[in-house]
Structures are given as C-alpha cells and as structure tokens.
N, C-alpha and C positions, 0 to 999 in steps of 0.2 A: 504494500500500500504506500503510495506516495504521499509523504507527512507536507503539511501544509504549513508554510511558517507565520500566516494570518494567525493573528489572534482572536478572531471571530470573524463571521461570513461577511460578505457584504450587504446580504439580508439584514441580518442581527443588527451589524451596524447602521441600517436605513430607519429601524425600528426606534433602535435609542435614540439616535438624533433626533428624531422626532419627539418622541415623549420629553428629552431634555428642554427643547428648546420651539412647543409650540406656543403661540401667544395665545391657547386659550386654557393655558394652565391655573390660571389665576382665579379663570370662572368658574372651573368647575373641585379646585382647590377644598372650599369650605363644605362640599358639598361631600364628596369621597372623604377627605381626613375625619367627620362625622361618621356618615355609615359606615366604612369601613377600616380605615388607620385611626390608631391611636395619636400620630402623628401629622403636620399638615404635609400635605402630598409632594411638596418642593422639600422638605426634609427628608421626605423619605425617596424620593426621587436621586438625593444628592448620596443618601448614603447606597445607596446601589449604582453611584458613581463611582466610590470609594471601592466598592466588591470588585466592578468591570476593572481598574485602573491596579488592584492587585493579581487581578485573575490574567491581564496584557504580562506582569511581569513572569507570569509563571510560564506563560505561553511561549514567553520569548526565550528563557531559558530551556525549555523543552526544544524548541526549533531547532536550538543550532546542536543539537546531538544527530536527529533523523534517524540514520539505518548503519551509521558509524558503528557500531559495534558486532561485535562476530556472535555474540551471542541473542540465537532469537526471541527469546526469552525476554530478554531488556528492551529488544526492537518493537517487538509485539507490546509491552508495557506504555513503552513512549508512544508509540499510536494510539494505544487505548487514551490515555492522557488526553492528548490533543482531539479526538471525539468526545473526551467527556466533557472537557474545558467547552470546547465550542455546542455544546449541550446547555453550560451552565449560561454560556455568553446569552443564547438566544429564549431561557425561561428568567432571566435575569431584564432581559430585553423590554417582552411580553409583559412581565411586573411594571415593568418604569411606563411602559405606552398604556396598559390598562389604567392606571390612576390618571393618568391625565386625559383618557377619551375616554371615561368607563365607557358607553356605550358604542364602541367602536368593533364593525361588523367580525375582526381578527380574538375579537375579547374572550375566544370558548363559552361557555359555561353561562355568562352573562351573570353570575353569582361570583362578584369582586372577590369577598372575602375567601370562599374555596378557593379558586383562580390561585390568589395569589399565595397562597400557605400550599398548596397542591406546587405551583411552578418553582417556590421558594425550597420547599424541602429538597425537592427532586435536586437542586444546582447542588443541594447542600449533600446530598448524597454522591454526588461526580467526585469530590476530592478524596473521599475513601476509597472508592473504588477505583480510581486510578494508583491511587500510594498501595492499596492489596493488590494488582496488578505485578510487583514488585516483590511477590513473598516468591521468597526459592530463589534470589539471585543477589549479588554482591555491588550489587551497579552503583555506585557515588549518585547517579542521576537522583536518585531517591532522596538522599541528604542536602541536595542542593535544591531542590523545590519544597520539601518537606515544611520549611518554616514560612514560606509562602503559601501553600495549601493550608498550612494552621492558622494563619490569619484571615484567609479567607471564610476557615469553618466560621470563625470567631465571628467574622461580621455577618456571615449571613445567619447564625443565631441570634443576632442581636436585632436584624433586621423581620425576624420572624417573630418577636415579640411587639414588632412596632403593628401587629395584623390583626385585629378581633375575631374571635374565634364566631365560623360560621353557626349563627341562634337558626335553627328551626324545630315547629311544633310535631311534635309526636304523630305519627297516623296510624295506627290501628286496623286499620280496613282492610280488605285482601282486594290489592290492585292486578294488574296484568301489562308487562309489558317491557321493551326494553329500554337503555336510559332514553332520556327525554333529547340528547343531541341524538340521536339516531332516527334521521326523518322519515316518513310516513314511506316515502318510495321504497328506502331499507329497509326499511320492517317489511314489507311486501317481501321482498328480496329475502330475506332471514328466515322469514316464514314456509316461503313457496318450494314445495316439491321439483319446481320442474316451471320452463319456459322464462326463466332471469334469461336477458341481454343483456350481453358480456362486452365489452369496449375489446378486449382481448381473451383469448385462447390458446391454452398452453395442452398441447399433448404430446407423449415420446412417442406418437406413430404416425408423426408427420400430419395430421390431419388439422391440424390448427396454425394461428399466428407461429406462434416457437414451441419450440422442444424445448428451451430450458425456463425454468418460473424466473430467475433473475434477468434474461433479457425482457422478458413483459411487463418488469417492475420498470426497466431503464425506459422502456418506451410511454411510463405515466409521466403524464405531466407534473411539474415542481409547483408547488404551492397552492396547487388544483382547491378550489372551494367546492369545487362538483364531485361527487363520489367518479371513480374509474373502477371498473369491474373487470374483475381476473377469472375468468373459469380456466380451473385445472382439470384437465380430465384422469381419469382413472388411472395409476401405476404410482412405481417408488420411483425419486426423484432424487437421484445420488447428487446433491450440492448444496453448500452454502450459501443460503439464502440472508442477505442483509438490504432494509431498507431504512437507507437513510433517510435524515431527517426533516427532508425538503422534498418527500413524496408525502404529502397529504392526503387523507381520504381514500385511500387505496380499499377494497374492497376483495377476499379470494374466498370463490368456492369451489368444492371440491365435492365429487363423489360422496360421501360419506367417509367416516374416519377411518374406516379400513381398506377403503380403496384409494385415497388421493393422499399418500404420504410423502414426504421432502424428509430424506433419511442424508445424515453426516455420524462423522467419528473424531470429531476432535477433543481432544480431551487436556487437561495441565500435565499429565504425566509427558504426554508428547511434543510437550512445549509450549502450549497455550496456553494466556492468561485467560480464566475463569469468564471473563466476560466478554472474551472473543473466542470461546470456544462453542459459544452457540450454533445450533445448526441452522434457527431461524431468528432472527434476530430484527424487532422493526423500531422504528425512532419516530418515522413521522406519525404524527398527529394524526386521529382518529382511524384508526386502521381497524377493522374488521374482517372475519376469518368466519367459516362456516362449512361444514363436512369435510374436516383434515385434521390431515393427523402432523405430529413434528415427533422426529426421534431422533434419538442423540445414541448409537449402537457402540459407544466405546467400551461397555462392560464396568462390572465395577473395580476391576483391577484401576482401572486408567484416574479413580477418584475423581476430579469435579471435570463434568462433561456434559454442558447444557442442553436440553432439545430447543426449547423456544426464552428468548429473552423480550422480553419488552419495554420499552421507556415510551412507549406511546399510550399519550395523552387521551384519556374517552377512547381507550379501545374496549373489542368487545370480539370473544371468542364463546360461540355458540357453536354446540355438538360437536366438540373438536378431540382431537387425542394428544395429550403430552407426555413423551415415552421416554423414560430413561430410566438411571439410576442414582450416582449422587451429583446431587443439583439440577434433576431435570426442567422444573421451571423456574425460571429468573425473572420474579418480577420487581424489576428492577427500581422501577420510581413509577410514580402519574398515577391517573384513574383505570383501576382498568375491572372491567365485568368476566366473569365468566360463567356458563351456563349451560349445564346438561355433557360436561368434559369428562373424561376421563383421563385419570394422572397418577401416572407408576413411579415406582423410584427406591433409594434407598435411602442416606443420608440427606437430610435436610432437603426434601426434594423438592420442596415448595420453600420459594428465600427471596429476601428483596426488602425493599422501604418503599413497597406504592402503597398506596390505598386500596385493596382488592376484593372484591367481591368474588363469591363462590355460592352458585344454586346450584341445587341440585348435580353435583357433581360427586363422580366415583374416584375415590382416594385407595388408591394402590399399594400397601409396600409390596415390595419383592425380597426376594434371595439377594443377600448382598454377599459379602468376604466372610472368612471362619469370623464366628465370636465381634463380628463388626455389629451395633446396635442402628436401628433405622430409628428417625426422626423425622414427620411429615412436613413439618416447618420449623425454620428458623428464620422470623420475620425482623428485621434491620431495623428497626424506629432509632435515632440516638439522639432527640432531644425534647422533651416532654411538650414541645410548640408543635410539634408535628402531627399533622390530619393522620398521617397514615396508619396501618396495621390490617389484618387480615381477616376476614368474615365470613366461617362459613356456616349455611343453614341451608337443610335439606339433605345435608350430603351424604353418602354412606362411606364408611372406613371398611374395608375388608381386605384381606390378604389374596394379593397376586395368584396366577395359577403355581408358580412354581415355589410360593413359599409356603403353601398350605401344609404339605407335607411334614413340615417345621418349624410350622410354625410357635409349638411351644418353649421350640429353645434358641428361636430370634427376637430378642429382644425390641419392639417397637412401640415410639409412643408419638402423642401427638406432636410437641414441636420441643425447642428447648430454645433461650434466647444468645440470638448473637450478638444484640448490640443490646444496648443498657438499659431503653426502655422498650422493647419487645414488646407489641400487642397482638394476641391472636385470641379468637373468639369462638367457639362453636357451640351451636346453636340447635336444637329439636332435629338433631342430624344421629344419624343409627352408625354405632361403635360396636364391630363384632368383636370376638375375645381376642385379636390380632394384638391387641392394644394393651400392656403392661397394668396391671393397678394402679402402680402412682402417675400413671397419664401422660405425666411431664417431664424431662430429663434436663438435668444441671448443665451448661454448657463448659464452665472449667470452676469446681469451688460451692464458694457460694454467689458468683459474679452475676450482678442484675437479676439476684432473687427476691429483694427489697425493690426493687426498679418497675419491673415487668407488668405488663397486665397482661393476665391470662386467666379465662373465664368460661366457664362451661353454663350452659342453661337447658334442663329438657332433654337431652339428648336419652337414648334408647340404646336398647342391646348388652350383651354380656359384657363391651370394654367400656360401657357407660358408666357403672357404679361407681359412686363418690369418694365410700367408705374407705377406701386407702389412699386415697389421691395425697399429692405433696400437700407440705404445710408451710410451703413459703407466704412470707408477707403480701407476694403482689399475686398471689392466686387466690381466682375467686369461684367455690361454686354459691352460683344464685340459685334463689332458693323461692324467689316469687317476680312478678312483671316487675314491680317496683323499681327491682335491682338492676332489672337488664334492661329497662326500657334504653338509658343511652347507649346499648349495644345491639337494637334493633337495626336493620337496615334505612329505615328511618331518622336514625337520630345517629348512629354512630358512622354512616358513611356518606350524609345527606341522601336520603333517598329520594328528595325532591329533585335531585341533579341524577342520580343514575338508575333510578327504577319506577319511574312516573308511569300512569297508566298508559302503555303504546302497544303490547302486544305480548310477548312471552312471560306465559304464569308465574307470578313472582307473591309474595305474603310482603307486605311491608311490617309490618310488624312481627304479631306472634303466631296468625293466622288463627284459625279455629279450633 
C-alpha cells in the first residue's frame, strides 16, 4: 500500500475549513452550545483545532518512515496509523462542520449530541489501535509518536466531556423495523426475496459486471449520497475485500449466507497487524450487507485473524454470517446494527468500541487450541464519556458443530473486559450450558473489574442461571425493568436513531 504523507484528505480538509471559518457560526452558536455543548461552539470548534494541529504532527512523523523498513510487520503498522489518523482527521472534521451547520444535509443522524460523542469516541479509538498495531515488534517508530498519540487521547477526552449526553424517553412498545437512516427504498431492498436492481454484478462465472467484489467497490462512486447496489452472486470469493472510507452508501447482496461468501486467511501470526488482517473490512459511511457470509479460515493456531471489520458509521448487516475464530468480528468504532447473523469464533470473537446492536443473532463458540478458554466479547469502551458498548437481545448462545462434542471441558463465557470500562449487555436472549457458571472471565487480575459494566436481564437456558455468576463490582444481574430500563435498546443505544418503526421485527424495549 502506498503511504500517503497528507495529513488528512483533501475532503477532510474542505470540511474543517468550512466549519472553522463560516460566517454563520455566530448564529447558530447560542443555539447548539445550549442543546447540545456544554461549551459555546467556537470553543469547542477551537479545541478540535488543537486535536487536528497535534494529530498533523503525528502524521508527519509517521510519513517520513513509509515502507523503509525490512520488517512487514512495522510497514503494515505504519499504514494502519496513517488510515486510522486520516479516520480521526475526517470524524474530527464532521464534529467541527456539525456545530456550526447543525442542520447540514452531511450531519448523519441529525441527532447532534449522538453525532458527535458517536464520531468523537471513534477518532478516540484510532490512536490505540494504531500504537496495538505495534505489539510483537521492536520498531522506535512507536516511541516517537507514542507521546503524541497520548496527547491526543488526552484532548479528545476532554473534548468528549464538553458533549451532553444524548436525553431520550423510554418506549416500551414493540416496534418493527430497521434504523430510521435506512430509507424506505432499502428496507424494500432488505426485505425483498428476489427482483433488487443492482447498479452492479459480481459473479466468478463471468456472467456479470466483474468476477472480483473489490473491482465493483472501485467502480462506486466517492461520496455517493444515493445508495449503489452490489449483487454478488453465489460462490466463495478468495480476496481481500476493503472499502475505504470515501465509498458511501454502498449496498451488497448476496445469495444467502451460505452461498455468497468472500473467504481470506490472514492472520498476526503471519504478519499482520490485527486490524488489517481482516478479510472484509468497510470504513465508509452507511454501508449495508445482506445474504453473506465473511470468513476469516486462518485457524486458531494463526490467533487474531479477522472475518469482517467495520468503522462504518449507520451500518447495518442483516442475515449475514461472520466466521472465524479468535477475533472474528471487529467492531471497531461507529453505529452499527446487526440482525438475524450468525457469529463463530473462539477468543474474544466479538471486540471493538462501537456502539453495537445485536437481534436476534446466533453466537457461536467453537473448538479453539488445547486448554485455550473462549470468550464471546471483549468490548473496548476506555472512557466512561463514551456512547459505546455492546447489546445483545434475542440472541441465542450455543456451541458450534465441532465443539459440542467438548464441550464440557472448553471453557467459555460470555465476554471479559479489555479496556477499562467494558460495557456489554444481554438481554431475554437463550444461554445453553456452553457457557461456564460464573458467565464472565477476568481479563488479567483484577483489571476493570470495578470499571466494567456488564449486565444480564431475563435471559433463559441452562448457561443463564445467576447463582454462581462473578461478584465483581461493575457486574450486574437485574432483577426487574426498573434496573434495565437504560439498557433497553431504547435508552441504552438511542433506539430512536437505530430501531424506529421501518421494517424488521425488533422489541424496543422488553417486548411482551
């Protein structure tokens, strides 16, 4: 990959210029620092001045190494860096242009306060993950941005208290549908069996646009506000699939999830960093997926080997399949829905700091390594300002075909925390005996067992019983609505931004 020595796009940059320097910042100032900053909007415009102006110096440093080193390892690192920096530049961007247009057609959401605590954590999650990039090598490049990526967490922590936490009222009701950016035409599309018009056609028996899914991405338009529609047709799809972050609105269907699958093997033992070992990997904004599967076939020898990663913003994967082992889904930052999925895996195979929704979805462990313990999440939150953590309801937990056999002497539980405030939730969702008694697993000690939230409500089945669960501080079982109401889909993920009444059955609440 050819490393770019920009410090952010010239998109990015057309964005902030603008938000810095429109003359109608003034008018709409009193208006946004009220509803939704603590601070007035040119404050806080200024200090995400401060973020961009430390985030140029880290960039710039990063530049002048490139592909210098012999070791891939470090090259692969420094890459990832400069995609995640230029991630940060342009949700850092979107923060500064929202306060000054809130009502500007690029705004997402059109819900400021989510908006920007949603684009603010995300940036705020780039600099960890580019410095883990880094683990298993010797490289100085580490040491010399390190104290510039520390600075940067610093301000955009500081910057994510200047945000009011998004107030919405409780709903109760049993709606239907998927989020509320997902427009009427899509929902057709999500829905429909059969007869979607496709912009493009991807099949390996020559009967379509291309034979491969990454040239159908290259031919979407950049920054498309109109949905572009990808039908894949039926087979496995040996490649690397990545879609950058300036393909908006992309759209793929597929067969169903055991016909239209995009199979890779890459893995960190083979020298990839963690979050370019995915095999489907998407960044731009609102991307949707439908009858497909992502698998990631490095085995669990190869340890972290992603199937599908995502940093896209209002995505939404329905009946889809995400196959691997440890680290199979990486959700990495942003909004994202999932629905009617099925997800295998062994270690931590659900991991990330987005905000994520989970209906009705099949959680997987499998057969991992001798005496190796499975873990279904390990959800990344690390600073208690952040929207984000993990929500599933409906779901059922049950053991893989090939760990059945053993499954009383593979140890698996539901998640364990990786980073300090860890939130994961499940919810009136069915736990067969897969699942360990005490439920939750230490990640080293007693590290973020005072910190965490993790919270069961309702759930069913023989790995549901309470009676031995851990008795750490930040573990909760609830015990009536009362408790869990801000852990409804409702109130704990805004459900008025991702599950409004549009089309696939969803309970906003507790259902009946």
């Amino acid at each position: 990959m050819a490393l770019s020595s920009t410090s952010f796009t010239f998109f990015s940059f057309s964005i902030l210029i603008l938000a810095l320097s429109t003359p109608f910042a003034a008018a709409v100032d009193n208006v946004v620092g009220s509803e939704c900053l603590k601070v007035s909007s040119s404050e806080f415009v200024g200090s995400v001045r401060t973020v961009i102006d430390v985030l140029q110096q880290v960039t710039s440093i990063l530049s002048n190494f490139g592909s210098v080193f012999g070791d891939s390892r470090v090259s692969n690192a420094v890459s990832d860096c400069l995609d995640l920096l230029d991630l940060s530049s342009d949700e850092l961007s979107w923060s500064a242009s929202a306060t000054q247009t809130p009502k500007g057609k690029h705004n997402s959401t059109g819900n400021l306060s989510s908006d920007l605590r949603t684009w603010l954590s995300a940036a705020l999650a780039n600099p960890q993950t580019c410095m883990d990039g880094f683990e298993g090598t010797n490289s100085l490049v580490k040491g010399l941005i390190s104290s510039g990526l520390g600075e940067m967490t610093s301000l955009l922590q500081q910057l994510l208290t200047q945000v009011h936490p998004v107030s919405d009222s409780f709903v109760s009701s049993r709606k239907s549908g998927f989020p509320s950016w997902v427009k009427p035409r899509e929902r057709k599309m999500l829905q429909a069996n059969g007869g979607v018009v496709a912009d493009v056609v991807v099949a390996m028996d020559g009967t379509g646009n291309f034979k491969k899914v990454m040239d159908a991405v290259a031919a979407a338009p950049d920054y498309s506000m109109k949905r572009f529609v990808i039908y894949i047709k039926k087979g496995v799809y040996n490649e690397n699939v990545e879609i950058k972050k300036k393909k908006w609105n992309l759209m793929m269907i597929g067969d169903g999830m055991n016909a239209t699958i995009i199979s890779g093997n890459r893995s960190f033992v083979d020298g990839w960093t963690t979050f370019r070992s995915a095999t489907f990997a998407v960044s731009g904004r609102g991307f949707i997926a439908r009858d497909i599967s992502f698998q990631n076939t490095a085995g669990p020898e190869k340890h972290q080997a992603v199937a599908l990663r995502s940093d896209s913003d209002l995505s939404v994967f329905y009946r889809c399949g995400i196959w691997g082992y440890q680290d199979s889904l990486y959700t990495h930052t942003m909004r994202q829905f999932f629905r009617e999925c099925r997800i295998s895996g062994t270690v931590d195979f659900i991991f990330g700091d987005a905000t994520a929704v989970f209906q009705s979805c099949v959680l997987l462990p499998k057969k991992g390594l001798p005496n190796q313990k499975n873990t279904i999440t390990a959800q990344g939150r690390k600073d208690p300002n952040e929207p984000t953590g993990f929500s599933f309801q409906f779901c059922n937990v049950t053991a893989d075909s090939d760990l059945l056999p053993s499954v009383n002497s593979t140890q698996t539980y539901l998640g364990r925390p990786w980073k300090t405030y860890s939130r994961t939730i499940f919810m009136q969702s069915y736990m067969s005996d897969v699942l360990r008694p005490e439920g939750w697993l230490e990640w080293n000690g007693d590290f973020a067992l005072d910190t965490l939230y993790y919270a069961e409500y309702m759930n069913s089945g023989p790995g549901a019983a309470l009676g031995k669960r851990v008795k750490w501080k930040g573990y909760q079982a609830l015990n009536d609505s009362n408790q869990a109401t801000n852990f409804t889909v409702a109130q704990f993920i805004e459900g008025n931004l991702w599950l409004p009444s549009t089309g696939v059955t969803y309970t906003a609440g507790f259902g009946v």
